[in-house]
C-alpha positions as CSV (number, residue, x, y, z in Angstrom):
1,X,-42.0,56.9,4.4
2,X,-39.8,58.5,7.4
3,X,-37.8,56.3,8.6
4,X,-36.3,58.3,11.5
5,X,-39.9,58.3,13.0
6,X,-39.4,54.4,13.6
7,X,-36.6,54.0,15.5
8,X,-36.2,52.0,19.0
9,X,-35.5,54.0,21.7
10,X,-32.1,52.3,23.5
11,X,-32.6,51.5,26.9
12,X,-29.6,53.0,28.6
13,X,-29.6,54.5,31.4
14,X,-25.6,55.4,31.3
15,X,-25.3,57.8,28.2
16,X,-21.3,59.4,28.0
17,X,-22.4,61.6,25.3
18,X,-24.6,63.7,27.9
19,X,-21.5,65.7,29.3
20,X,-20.3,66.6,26.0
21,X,-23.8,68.8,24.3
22,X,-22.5,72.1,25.5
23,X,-18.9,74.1,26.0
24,X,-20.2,75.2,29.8
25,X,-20.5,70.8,30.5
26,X,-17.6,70.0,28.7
27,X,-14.8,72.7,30.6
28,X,-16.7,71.8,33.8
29,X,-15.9,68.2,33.3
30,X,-12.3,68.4,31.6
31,X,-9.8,66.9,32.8
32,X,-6.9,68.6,31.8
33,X,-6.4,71.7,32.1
34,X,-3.4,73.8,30.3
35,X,-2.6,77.5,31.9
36,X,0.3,80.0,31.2
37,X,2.3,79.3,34.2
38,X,2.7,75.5,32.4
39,X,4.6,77.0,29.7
40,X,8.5,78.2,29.7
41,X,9.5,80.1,26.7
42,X,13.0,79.0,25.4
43,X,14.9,82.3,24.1
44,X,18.0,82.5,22.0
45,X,20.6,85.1,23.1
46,X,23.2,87.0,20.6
47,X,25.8,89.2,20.8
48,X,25.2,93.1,19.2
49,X,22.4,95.3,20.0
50,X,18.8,95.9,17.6
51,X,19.0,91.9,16.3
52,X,16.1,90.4,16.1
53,X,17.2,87.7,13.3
54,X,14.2,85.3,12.2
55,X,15.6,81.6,12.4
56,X,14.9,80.1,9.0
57,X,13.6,76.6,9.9
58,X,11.4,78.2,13.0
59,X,8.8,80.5,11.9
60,X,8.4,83.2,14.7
61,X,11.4,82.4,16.4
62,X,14.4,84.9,16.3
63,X,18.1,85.1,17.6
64,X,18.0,88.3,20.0
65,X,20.6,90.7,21.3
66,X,20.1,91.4,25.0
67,X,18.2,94.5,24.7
68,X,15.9,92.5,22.4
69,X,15.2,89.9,24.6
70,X,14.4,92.0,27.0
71,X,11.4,93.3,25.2
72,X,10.6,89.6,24.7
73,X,10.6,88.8,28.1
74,X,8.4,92.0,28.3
75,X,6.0,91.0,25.9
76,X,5.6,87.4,27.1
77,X,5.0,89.0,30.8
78,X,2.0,90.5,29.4
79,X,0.9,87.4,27.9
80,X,1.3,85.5,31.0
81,X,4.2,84.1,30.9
82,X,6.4,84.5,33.9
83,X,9.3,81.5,33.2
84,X,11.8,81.7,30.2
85,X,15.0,79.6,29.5
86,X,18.4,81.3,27.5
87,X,20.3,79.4,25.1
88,X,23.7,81.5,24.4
89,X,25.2,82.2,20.9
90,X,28.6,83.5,21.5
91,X,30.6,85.4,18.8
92,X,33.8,83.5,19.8
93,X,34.1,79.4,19.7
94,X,37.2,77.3,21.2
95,X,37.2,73.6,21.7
96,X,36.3,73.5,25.1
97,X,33.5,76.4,25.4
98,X,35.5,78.7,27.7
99,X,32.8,81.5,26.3
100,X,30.2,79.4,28.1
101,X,31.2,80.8,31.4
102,X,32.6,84.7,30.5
103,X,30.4,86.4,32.8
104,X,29.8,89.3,29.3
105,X,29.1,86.2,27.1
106,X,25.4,87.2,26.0
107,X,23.5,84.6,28.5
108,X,25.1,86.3,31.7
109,X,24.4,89.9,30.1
110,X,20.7,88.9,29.4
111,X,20.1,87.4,33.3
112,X,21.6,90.7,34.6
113,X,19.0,92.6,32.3
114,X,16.0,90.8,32.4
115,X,16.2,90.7,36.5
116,X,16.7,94.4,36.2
117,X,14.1,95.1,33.6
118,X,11.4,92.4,34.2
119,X,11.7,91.6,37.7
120,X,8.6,88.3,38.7
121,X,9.9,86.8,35.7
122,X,11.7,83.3,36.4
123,X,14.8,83.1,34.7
124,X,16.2,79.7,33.6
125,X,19.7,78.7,31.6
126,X,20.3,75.6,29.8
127,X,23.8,74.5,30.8
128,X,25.9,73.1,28.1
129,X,28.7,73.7,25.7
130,X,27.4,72.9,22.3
131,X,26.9,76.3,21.2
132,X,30.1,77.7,22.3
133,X,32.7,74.6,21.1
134,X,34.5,75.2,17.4
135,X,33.6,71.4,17.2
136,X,29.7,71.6,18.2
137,X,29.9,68.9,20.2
138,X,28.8,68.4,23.9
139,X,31.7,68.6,26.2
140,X,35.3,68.0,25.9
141,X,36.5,66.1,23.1
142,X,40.1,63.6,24.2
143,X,40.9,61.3,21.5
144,X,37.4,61.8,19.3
145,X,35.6,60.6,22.5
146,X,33.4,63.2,24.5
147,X,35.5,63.0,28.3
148,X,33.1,63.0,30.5
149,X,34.4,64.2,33.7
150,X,36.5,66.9,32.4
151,X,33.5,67.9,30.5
152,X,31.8,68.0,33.5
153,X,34.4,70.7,35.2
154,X,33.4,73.1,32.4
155,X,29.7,72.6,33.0
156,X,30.3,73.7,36.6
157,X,31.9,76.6,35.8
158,X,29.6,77.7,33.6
159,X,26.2,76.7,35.7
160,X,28.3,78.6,39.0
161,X,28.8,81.7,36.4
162,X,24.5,81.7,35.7
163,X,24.1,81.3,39.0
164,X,26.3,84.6,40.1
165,X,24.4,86.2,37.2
166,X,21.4,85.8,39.2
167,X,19.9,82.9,37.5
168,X,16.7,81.2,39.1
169,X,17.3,77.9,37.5
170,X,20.3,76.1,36.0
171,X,19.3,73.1,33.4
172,X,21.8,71.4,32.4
173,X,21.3,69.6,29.2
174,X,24.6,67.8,28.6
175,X,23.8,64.2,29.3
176,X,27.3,63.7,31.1
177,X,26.8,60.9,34.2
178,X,27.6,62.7,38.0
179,X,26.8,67.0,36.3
180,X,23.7,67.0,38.5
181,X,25.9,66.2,42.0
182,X,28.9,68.0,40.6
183,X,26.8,71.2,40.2
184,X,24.9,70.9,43.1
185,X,27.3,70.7,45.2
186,X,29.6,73.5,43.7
187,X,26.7,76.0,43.8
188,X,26.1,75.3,47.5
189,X,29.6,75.4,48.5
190,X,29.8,79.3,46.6
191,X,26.6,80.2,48.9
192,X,24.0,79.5,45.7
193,X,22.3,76.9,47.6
194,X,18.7,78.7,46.4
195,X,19.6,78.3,43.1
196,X,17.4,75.3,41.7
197,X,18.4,72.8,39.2
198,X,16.0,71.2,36.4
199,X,17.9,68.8,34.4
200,X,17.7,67.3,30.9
201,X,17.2,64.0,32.8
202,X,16.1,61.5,29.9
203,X,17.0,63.4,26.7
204,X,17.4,61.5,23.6
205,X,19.3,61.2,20.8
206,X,16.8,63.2,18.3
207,X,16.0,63.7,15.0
208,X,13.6,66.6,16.2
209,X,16.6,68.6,17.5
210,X,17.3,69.9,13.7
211,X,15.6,73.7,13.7
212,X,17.5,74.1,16.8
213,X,20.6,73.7,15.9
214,X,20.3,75.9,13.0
215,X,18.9,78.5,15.9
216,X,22.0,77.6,17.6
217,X,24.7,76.9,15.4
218,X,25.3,73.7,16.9
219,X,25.9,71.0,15.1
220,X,28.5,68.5,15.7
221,X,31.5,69.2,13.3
222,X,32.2,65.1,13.1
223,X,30.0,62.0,14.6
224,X,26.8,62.2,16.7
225,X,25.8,62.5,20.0
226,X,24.5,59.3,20.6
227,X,27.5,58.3,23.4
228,X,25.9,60.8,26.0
229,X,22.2,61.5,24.6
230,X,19.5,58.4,25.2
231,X,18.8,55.7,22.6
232,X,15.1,56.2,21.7
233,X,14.1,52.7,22.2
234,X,14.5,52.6,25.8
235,X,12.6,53.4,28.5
236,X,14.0,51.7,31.6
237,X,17.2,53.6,31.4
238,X,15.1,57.0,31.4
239,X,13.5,56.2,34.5
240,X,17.7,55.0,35.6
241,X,18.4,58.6,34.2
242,X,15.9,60.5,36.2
243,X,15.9,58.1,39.6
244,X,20.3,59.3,39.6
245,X,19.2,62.8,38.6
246,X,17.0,62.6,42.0
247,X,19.7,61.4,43.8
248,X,22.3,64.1,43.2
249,X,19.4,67.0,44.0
250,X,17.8,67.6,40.5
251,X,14.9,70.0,42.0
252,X,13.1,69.2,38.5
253,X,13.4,66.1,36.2
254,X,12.7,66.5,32.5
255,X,12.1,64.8,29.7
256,X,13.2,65.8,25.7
257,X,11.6,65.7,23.1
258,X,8.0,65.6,23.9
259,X,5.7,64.3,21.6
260,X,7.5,61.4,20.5
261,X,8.0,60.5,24.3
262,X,4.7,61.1,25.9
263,X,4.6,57.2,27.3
264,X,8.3,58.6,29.4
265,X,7.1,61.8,30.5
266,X,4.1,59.3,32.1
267,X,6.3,56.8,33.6
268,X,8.3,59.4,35.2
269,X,5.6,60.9,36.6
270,X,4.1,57.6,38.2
271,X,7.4,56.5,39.1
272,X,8.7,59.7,41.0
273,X,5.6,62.0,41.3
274,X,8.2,64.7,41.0
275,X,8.0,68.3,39.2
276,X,8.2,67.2,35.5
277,X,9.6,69.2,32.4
278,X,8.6,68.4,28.6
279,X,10.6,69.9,26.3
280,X,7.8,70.6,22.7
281,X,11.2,70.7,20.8
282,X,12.2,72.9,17.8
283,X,10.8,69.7,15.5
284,X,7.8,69.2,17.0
285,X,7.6,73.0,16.6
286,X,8.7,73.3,12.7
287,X,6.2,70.3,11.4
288,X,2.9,72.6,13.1
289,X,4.4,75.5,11.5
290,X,4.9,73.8,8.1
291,X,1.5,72.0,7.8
292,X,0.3,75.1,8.8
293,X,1.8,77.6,6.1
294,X,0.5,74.6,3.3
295,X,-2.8,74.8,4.7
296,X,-3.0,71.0,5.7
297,X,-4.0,71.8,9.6
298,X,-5.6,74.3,11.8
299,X,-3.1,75.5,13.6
300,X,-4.3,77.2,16.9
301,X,-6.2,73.9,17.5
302,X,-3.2,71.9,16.6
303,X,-1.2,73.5,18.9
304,X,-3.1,73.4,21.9
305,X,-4.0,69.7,21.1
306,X,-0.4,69.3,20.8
307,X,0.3,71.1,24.2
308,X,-2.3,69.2,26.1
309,X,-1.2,65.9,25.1
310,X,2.0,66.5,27.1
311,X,0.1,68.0,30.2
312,X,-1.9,64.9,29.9
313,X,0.8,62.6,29.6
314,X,2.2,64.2,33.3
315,X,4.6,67.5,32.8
316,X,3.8,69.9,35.1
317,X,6.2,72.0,32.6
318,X,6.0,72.5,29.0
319,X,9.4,74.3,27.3
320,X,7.5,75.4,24.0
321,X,8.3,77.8,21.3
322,X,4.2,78.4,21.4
323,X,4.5,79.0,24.7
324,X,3.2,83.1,24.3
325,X,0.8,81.9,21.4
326,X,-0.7,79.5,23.6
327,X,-0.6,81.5,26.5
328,X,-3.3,84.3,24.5
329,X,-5.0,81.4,22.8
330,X,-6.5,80.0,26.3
331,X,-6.5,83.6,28.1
């Protein structure tokens, strides 16, 4: 006997499954929605010419000369992405970064190109001296202890030095109290009052950051960098972080890492309804790419699940290293 011929008919009138039979209901109904100009593509910058060196821990990511990423830039202009951000790795280290404002260190030489070369694209630089200190740490280091303030001098310099370059956007990602204010007002004094700042407003002391620093060559020689970046338990002092940020003329706020932070990106957007940065860190990056090499995930669908979760979540701005992936995938 059939027993599927039996069955009772449930009398609801309200049935959530309707908008979900076809792909034409379901995109008319979706809520979120991702696009290319959400994504900024984070770019590592060397010194030579014809290296295009594949970082071991990031699959698909390279270090690039200048002339290199330029064709990137290129590239991910065809794919739709108009908004990249430069990470510098100098040749020469010093224990206070003085590289990180040479106007031929290799970020200053790649802004000059890339405005020449690929002009619509926005070009963004991450302000800090991690990369280009012989001790890997953040700023200044006085007695083992990261100074703040004079720290803060050299992240000036060096943010004024993007900004003459012909940088867009200057992001600094340092974590020192009073940057945002300090850089503000010494780019408007120098006549780079168009010059926009998005800063690292509630970044957190990470184990995702690992990948990157072997992209960068930044780790800390000694310690951590848990006196400047955020403790991961708290939430309050993010939305202290980003309300100061505001204060001192932060054009964007943003929050790092992403996925293990989705519940601050939200806060920050309810609290401030301001332009909002995610930053889908090299971590978050790496475990996709690994899962995905053994086999254990789909990745394309991963990754745009992934992606979407932060736009849900309130970031107006994803930093992702899928950024020109996921740009084709939803073209």
């Amino acid at each position: 006997m059939n027993h599927l011929h039996t069955h009772t008919t449930l009398k609801i009138t309200r049935r959530l499954r309707r908008l979900r039979q076809s792909e034409p209901l379901r995109a008319m109904v979706r809520e979120t929605r991702l696009s290319p100009d959400n994504f900024m593509l984070p770019l590592f910058v060397c010194e030579g010419e014809g290296v295009r060196r594949e970082v071991p821990s990031m699959p698909n990511v390279f270090n690039l000369s200048v002339d290199e990423a330029v064709k990137e830039v290129e590239a991910a202009k065809a794919d739709g992405i108009r908004s990249v951000i430069l990470f510098g790795l100098p040749d020469r280290k010093d224990d206070i970064g003085s590289a990180a404002y040479d106007p031929e260190a290799p970020v200053q030489s790649a802004i000059r190109a890339i405005k020449r070369a690929v002009p619509g694209v926005l070009v963004v630089t991450d302000v800090c001296l991690c990369e280009y200190t012989s001790h890997g740490h953040c700023g200044i280091v006085i007695d083992e202890q990261i100074a703040n303030d004079a720290t803060v001098d050299q992240l000036v310099r060096t943010a004024v030095s993007h900004a003459a370059a012909g940088a867009d956007i200057v992001a600094p990602s340092d974590m020192m109290d009073g940057r945002v204010g300090a850089i503000r007002h010494a780019l408007d004094e120098r006549g780079f009052d168009r010059t926009a700042i998005m800063a690292y407003a509630a970044k957190y002391c990470s184990a995702f950051y690992g990948p990157f620093r072997d992209a960068a060559g930044s780790a800390p020689a000694f310690g951590d960098r848990r006196s400047h970046q955020m403790d991961p338990a708290n939430v309050a002092e993010a939305l202290r972080e980003v309300e100061q940020d505001i204060e001192e003329g932060a054009d964007i706020v943003m929050v790092k890492p992403a996925l293990t932070y989705l519940d601050v990106i939200a806060r920050v957007k309810e609290a401030f309804d301001y332009p909002t940065a995610a930053y889908h860190v090299s971590g978050e990056y790496a475990m996709l790419k690994a899962a995905a090499r053994n086999g254990w995930i789909d990745e394309p669908r991963a990754m745009l699940e992934t992606l979407t979760s932060i736009r849900r979540a309130g970031a107006d701005i994803i930093l992702t290293y899928y950024a020109r992936e996921a740009a084709r995938a939803i073209a």
